[in-house]
C-alpha positions as protocol buffer text, in pm:
chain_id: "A"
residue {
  index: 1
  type: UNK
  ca { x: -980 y: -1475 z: -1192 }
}
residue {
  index: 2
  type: UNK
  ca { x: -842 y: -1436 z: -1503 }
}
residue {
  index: 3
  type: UNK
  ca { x: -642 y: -1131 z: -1502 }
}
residue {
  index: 4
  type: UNK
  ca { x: -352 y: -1210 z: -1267 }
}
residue {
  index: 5
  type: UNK
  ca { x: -44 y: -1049 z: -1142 }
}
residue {
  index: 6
  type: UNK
  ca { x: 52 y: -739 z: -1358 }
}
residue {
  index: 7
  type: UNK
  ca { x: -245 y: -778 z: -1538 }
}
residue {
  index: 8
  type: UNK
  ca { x: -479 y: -767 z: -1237 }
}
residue {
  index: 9
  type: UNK
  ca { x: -762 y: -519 z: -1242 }
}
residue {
  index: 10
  type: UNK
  ca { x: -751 y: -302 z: -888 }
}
residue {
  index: 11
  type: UNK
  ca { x: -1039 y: -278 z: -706 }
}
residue {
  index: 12
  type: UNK
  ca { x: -1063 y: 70 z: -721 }
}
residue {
  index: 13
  type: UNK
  ca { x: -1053 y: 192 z: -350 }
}
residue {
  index: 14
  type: UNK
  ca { x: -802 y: 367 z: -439 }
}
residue {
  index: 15
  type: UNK
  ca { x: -528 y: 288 z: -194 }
}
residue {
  index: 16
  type: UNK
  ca { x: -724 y: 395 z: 79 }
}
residue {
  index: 17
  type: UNK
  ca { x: -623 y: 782 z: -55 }
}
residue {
  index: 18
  type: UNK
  ca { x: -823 y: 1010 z: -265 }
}
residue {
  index: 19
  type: UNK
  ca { x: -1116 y: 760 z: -434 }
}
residue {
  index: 20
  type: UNK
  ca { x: -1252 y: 628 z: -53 }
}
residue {
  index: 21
  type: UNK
  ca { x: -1297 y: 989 z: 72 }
}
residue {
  index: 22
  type: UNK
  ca { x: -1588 y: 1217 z: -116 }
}
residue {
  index: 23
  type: UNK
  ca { x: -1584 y: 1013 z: -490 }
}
residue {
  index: 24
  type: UNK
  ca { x: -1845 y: 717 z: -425 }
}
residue {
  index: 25
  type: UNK
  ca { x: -1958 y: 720 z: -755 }
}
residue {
  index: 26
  type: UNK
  ca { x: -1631 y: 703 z: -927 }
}
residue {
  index: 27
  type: UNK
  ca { x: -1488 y: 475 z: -701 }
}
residue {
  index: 28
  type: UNK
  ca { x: -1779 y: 196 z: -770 }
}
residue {
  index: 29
  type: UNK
  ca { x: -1775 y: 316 z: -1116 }
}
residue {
  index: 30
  type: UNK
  ca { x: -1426 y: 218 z: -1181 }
}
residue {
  index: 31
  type: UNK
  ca { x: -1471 y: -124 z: -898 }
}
residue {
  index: 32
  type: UNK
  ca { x: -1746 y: -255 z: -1144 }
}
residue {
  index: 33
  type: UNK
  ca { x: -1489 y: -464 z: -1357 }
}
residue {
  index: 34
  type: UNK
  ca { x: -1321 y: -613 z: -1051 }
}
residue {
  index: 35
  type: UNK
  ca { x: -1688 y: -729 z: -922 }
}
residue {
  index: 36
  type: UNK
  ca { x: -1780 y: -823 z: -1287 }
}
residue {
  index: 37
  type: UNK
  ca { x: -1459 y: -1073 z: -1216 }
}
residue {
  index: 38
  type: UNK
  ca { x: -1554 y: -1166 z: -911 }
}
residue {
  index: 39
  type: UNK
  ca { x: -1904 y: -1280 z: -990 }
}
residue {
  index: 40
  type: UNK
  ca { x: -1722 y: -1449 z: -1318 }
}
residue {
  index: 41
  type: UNK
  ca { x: -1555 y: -1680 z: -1041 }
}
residue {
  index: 42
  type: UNK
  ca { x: -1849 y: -1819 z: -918 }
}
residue {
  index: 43
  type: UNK
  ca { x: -1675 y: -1846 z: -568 }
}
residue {
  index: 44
  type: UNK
  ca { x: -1871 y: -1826 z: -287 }
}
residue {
  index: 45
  type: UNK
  ca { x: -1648 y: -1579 z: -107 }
}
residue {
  index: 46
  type: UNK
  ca { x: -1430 y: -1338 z: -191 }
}
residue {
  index: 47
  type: UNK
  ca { x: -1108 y: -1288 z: 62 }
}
residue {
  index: 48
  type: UNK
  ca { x: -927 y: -978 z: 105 }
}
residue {
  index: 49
  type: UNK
  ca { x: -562 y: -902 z: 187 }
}
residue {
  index: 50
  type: UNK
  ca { x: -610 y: -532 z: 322 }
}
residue {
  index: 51
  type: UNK
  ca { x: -841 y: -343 z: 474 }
}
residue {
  index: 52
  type: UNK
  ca { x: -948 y: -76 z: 148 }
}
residue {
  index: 53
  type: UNK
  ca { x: -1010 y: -347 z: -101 }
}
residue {
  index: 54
  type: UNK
  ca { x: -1251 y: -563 z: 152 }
}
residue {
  index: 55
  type: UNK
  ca { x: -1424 y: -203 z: 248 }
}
residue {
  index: 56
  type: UNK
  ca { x: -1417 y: -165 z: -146 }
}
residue {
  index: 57
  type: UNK
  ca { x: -1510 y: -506 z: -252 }
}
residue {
  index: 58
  type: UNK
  ca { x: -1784 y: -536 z: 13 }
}
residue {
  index: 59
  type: UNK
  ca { x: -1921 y: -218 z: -119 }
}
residue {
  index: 60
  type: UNK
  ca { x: -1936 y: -320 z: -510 }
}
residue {
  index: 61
  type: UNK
  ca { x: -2089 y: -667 z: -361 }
}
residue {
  index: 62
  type: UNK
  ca { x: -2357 y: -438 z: -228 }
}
residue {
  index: 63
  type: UNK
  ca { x: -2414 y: -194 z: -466 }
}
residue {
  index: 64
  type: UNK
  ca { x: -2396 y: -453 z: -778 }
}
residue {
  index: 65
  type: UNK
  ca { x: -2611 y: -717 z: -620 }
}
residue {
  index: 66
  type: UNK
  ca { x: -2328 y: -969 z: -639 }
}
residue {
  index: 67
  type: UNK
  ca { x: -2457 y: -1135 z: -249 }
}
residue {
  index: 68
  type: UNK
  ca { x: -2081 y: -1282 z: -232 }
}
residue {
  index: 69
  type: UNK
  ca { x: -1928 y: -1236 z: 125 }
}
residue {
  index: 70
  type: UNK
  ca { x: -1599 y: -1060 z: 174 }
}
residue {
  index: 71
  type: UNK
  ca { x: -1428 y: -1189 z: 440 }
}
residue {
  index: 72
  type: UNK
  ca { x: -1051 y: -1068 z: 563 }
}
residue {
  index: 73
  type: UNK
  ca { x: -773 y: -1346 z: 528 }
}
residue {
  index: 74
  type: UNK
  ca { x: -711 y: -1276 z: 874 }
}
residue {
  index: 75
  type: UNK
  ca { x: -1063 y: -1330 z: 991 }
}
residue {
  index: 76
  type: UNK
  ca { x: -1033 y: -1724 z: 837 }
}
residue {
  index: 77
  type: UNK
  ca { x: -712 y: -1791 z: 988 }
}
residue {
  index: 78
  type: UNK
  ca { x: -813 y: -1692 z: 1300 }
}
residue {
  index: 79
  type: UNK
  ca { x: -1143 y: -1864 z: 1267 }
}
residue {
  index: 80
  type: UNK
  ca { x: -933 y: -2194 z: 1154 }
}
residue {
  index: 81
  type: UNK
  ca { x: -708 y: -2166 z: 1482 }
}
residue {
  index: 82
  type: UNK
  ca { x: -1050 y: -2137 z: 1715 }
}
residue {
  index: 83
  type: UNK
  ca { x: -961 y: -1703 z: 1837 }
}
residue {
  index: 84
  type: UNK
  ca { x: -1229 y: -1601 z: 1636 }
}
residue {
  index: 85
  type: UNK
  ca { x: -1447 y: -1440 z: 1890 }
}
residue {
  index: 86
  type: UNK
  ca { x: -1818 y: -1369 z: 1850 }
}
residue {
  index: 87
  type: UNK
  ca { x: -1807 y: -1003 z: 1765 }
}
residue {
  index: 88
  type: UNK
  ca { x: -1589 y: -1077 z: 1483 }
}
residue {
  index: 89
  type: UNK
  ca { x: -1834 y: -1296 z: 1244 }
}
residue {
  index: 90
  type: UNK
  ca { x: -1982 y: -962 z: 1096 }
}
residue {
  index: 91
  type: UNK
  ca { x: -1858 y: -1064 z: 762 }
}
residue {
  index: 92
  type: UNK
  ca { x: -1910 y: -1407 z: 779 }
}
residue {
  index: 93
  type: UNK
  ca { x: -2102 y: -1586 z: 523 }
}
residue {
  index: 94
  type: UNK
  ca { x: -2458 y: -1798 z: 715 }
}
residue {
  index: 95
  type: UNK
  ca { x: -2240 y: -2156 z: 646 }
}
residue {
  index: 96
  type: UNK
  ca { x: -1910 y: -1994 z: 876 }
}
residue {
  index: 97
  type: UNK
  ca { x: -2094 y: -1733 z: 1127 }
}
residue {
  index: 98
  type: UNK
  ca { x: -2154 y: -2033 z: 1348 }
}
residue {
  index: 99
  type: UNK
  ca { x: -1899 y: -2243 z: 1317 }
}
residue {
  index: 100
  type: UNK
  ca { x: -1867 y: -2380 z: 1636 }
}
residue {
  index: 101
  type: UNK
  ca { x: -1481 y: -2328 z: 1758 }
}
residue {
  index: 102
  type: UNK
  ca { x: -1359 y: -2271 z: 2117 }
}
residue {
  index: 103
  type: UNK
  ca { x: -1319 y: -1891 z: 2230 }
}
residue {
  index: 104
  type: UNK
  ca { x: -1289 y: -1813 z: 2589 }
}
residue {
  index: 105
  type: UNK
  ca { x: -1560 y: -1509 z: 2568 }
}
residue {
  index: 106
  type: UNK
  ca { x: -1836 y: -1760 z: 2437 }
}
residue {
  index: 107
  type: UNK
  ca { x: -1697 y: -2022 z: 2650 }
}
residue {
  index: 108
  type: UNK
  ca { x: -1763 y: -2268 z: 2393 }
}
């Protein structure tokens, strides 16, 4: 994206504090520029470090119409190292929800 490091945009979940309890509209108000970005990218997925700015992210993908998947850095490493298991795909794009890895619950 183009604004980077100090000049990043936040997301606007608000740190998991006041914006993602009771201020919906303000909170997707204030996301729009960060899923403005995103969509700039053209990136077929968008990967989250913590858990309020995927919530948030996902959200603005939603509400905006961007139809980008917002997947947790955590859920592609442990989709890379074959732990993924099946109940954990929710956020998966259709090209990675089947990816066909070993996890002893599927017994694949």
């Amino acid at each position: 994206m183009a604004q980077r490091g100090g000049a990043g945009r936040t997301t606007g979940g608000g740190g998991g504090g006041f914006l993602q309890s009771g201020f919906k509209e303000q909170r997707l108000a204030y996301g729009k520029l960060k899923d403005e970005q995103i969509k700039a990218t053209g990136a077929d997925y968008c990967i989250a470090g913590c858990h309020n700015c995927h919530a948030q992210i996902h959200e603005l993908s939603e509400h905006y119409g961007g139809g980008y998947p917002v997947v947790h850095l955590w859920t592609l490493i442990c989709l890379s190292l074959g732990v993924l298991g099946p109940n954990e795909r929710t956020y998966l794009g259709d090209d990675l929800r089947d990816v066909n890895v070993f996890h002893p619950e599927s017994g694949k």
